[in-house]
N, C-alpha and C positions, 0 to 999 in steps of 0.2 A: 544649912549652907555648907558647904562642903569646904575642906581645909587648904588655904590655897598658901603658897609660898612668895608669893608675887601678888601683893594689893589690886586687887579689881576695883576701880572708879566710873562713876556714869557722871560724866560733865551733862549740865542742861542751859544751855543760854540760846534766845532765839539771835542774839549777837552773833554770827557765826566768828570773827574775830577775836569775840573773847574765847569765846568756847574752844576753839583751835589754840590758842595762844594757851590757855589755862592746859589742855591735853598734852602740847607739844612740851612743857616744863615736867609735867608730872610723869611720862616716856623718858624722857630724858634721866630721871632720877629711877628709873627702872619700873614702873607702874604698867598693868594693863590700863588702859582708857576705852570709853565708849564715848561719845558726843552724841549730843540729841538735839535740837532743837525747839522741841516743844515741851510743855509737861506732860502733854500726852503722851510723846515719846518715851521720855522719860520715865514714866509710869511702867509703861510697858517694857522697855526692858529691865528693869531694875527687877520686875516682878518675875522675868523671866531667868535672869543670871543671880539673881540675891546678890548685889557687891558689895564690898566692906563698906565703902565710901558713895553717897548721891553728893554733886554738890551743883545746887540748885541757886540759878543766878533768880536774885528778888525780883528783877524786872518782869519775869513769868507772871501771867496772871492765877491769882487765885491761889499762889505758891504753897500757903500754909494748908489749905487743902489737901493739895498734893503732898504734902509731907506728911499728914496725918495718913493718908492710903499708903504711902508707901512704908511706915513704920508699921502697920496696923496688915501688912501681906505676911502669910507664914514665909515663905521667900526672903524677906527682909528684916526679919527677927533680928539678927547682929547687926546692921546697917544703919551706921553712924549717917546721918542729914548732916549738909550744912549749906551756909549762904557763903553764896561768891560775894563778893565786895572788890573793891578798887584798895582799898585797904587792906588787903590782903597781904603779908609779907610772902616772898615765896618760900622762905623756909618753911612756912607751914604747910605747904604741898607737899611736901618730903614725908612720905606714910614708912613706916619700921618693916621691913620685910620679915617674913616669919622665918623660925628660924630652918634651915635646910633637914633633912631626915636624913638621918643618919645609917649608914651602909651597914647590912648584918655583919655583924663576926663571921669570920672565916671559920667553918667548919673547925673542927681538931679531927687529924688525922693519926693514924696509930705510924710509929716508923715500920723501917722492913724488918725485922726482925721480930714483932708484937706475934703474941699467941691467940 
């Protein structure tokens, strides 16, 4: 998975309301989002982008399935699972941004006078 600066998330709920509502919170706190609708979807991109974060609404069928495929994708090697819930505070939608890279040093240059 490649080193990203800015959390990549795949929401999954066939909810479209929650799944929008959960993406529009997590945008807002500076997050990439994907929404899916299915677990099939789901599946498939997650296996296609590797994101830090799936968070898969329980109401999906078959969910822990899908979680075992998608922990079990070379893709998905660092990708945290988790279930949506109503229970959810939104502070814990707030993922820690990595930290920025930092700009090379500036050359040294010799003055005008150097030999």
């Amino acid at each position: 998975m490649p080193s990203r600066h800015v959390p990549l998330i795949v929401v999954a709920s066939a909810a479209s309301a929650l799944a929008d509502a959960v993406a529009s919170q997590l945008r807002r706190a500076g997050n990439v989002v994907y929404v899916t609708h299915s677990a099939d979807g789901c599946l498939r991109v997650a296996c296609s982008v590797g994101p830090d974060v799936v968070l898969l609404d329980p109401a999906l069928a078959d969910i822990r399935r899908y979680e075992r495929l998608i922990k079990a994708h070379p893709m998905c090697t660092g990708t945290q699972v988790l279930h949506l819930s109503e229970a959810t505070a939104r502070t814990q939608w707030r993922l820690p941004r990595a930290p920025a890279p930092r700009a090379p040093a500036p050359a040294a240059t010799a003055g005008p006078h150097a030999a």
